[in-house]
C-alpha positions in Angstrom: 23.9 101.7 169.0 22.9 101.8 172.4 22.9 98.3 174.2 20.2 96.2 174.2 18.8 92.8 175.9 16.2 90.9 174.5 15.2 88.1 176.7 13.5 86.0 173.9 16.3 86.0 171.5 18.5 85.0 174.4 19.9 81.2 174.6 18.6 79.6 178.2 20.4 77.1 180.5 18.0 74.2 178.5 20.8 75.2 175.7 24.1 74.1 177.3 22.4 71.2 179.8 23.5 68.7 176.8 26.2 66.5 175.8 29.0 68.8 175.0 29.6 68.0 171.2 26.2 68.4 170.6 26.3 72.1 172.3 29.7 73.0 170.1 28.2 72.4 167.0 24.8 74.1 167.9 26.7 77.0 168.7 27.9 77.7 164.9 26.4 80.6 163.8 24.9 82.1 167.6 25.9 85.3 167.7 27.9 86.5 171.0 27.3 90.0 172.6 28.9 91.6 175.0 27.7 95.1 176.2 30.4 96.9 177.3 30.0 101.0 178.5 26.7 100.5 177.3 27.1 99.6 174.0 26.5 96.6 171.8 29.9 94.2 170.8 29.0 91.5 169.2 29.9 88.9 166.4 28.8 85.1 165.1 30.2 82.5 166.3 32.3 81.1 163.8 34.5 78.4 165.5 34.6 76.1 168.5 36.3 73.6 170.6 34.6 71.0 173.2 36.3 69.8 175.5 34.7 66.8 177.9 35.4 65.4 181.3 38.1 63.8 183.6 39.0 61.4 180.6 39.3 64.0 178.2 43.6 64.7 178.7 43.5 68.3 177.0 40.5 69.2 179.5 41.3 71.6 182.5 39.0 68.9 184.8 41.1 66.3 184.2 43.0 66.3 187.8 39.8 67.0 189.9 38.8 70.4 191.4 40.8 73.4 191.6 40.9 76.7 192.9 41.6 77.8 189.2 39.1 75.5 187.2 36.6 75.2 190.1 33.8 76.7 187.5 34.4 74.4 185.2 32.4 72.0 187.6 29.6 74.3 188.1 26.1 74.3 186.2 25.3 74.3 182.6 25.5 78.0 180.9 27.8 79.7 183.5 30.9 81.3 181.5 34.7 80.1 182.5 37.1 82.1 181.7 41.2 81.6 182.2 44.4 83.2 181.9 46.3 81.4 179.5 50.3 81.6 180.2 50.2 84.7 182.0 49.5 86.3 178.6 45.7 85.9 177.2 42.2 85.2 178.5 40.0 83.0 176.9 36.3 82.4 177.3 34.4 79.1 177.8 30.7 78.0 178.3 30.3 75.2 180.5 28.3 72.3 179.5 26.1 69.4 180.8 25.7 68.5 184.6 26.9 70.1 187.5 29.8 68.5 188.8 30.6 66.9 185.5 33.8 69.0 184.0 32.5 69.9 180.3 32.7 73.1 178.4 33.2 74.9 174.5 35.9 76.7 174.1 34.9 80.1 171.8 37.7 80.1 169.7 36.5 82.4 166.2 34.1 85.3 165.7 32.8 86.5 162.5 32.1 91.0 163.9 28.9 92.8 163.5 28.1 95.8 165.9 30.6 97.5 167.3 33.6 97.0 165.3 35.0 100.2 165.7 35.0 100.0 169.4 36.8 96.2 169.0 39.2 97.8 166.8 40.6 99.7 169.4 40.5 97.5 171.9 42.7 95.6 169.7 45.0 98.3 168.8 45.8 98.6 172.7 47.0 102.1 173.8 50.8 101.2 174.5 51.4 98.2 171.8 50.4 100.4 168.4 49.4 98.0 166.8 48.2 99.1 163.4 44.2 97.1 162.4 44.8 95.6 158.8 42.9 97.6 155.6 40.6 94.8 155.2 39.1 93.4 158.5 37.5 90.4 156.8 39.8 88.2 158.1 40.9 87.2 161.6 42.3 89.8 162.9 39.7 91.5 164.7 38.0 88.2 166.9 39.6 85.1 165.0 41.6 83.5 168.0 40.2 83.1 171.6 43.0 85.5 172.8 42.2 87.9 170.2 38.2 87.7 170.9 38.7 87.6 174.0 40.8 91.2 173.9 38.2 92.8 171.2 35.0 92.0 173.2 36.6 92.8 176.7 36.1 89.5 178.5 38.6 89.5 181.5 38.1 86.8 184.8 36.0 89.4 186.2 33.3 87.6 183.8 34.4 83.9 185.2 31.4 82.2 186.7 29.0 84.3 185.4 25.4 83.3 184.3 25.2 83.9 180.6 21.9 82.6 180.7 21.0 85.4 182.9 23.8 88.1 182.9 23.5 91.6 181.1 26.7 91.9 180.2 27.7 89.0 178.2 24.8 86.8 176.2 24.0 84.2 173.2 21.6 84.8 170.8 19.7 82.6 168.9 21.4 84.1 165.6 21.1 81.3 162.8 22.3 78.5 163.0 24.9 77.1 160.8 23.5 74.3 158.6 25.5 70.9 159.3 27.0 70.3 156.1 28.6 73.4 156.3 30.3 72.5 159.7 33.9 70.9 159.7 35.0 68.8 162.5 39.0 68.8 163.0 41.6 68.1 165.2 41.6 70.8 168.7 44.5 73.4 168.8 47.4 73.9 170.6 47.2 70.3 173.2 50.3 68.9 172.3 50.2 68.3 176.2 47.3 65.8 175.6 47.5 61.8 175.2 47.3 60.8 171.5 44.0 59.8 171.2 42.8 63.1 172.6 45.4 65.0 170.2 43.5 63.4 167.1 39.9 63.9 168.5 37.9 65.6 166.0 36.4 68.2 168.5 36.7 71.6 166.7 34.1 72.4 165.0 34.6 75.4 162.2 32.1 77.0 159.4 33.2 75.7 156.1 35.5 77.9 154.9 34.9 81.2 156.6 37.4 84.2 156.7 37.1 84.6 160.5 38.4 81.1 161.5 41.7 81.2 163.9 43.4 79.0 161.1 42.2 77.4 158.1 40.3 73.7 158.7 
């Protein structure tokens, strides 16, 4: 399938100029594309994190500006993306004002086109990693490393418009109905204070194969 933008199926900056929590949880179900050598990756959006402001202990704007999280600060819909540990990038969507520190994490994604392509963009050329007989589960895009990896989102993508970029989009997609949304506990902030820890600001489908770990 060759690639393909469709400006009225697109999410605009309207979208992500919201309270964070409220953008997370509308996000369910949007489906994430990525073109990439002119060709169409994409998947739903399956599971999310939010994380909010200075006060927030597990957020990356907690200590101010940096040289590393300085798009974090920037409008609403422009895309931040990090190197976690040296090891993994992950991709974010910033949120709210500018100057206010407040983004979703995109931590799950349920493939449709291009699977093949993500496939081996999992598999990797010098790790040999064999793909699992059944990729119904995670394996493909359920982890914001591994999604990360299968779509090819890399910090050449950090502070990009997604509102306006060809390269990496939202659209519409359906939306996931709320009672099939579970809120739980984010993943992997032992560093953050204990109220922060127990915050219930992932947001997951119900029940879907795809998610990074069950609810």
């Amino acid at each position: 399938m060759s690639a393909e933008v469709r400006p009225d199926r697109r999410l605009g900056r309207d979208f992500f100029a919201r309270p964070t929590l409220e953008v997370a949880r509308d996000l369910l179900g949007r489906r994430l594309v990525r073109v990439h050598r002119a060709r169409r990756l994409s998947g739903r959006i399956v599971e999310v994190e939010a994380y909010v402001g200075a006060d927030d202990s597990a957020c990356h704007g907690r200590s101010g500006v940096t040289a590393r999280n300085r798009v974090l600060f920037g409008p609403a819909g422009v895309i931040y993306v990090y190197f976690s540990y040296c090891l993994h990038h992950l991709v974010n969507l910033v949120t709210e004002e500018e100057g206010f520190p407040a983004a979703v994490l995109i931590r799950a994604l349920e493939p449709e086109e291009g699977i093949p392509a993500m496939v081996r963009h999992r598999c990797g050329t010098g790790r040999q990693r064999r793909p699992p007989a059944n990729l119904n589960g995670p394996w493909v895009a359920g982890g914001p490393a591994r999604l990360c990896q299968a779509l090819q989102v890399d910090l050449r993508l950090n502070g990009a418009d997604i509102t306006a970029q060809e390269k990496i989009f939202i659209e519409k997609g359906v939306p996931v109905a709320p009672d099939a949304i579970q809120a739980t506990p984010r993943v992997g902030i032992d560093y953050a204070g204990p109220r922060d820890r127990k915050a219930l600001w992932r947001f997951v489908q119900r029940h879907h194969p795809c998610l990074s770990r069950r609810a």
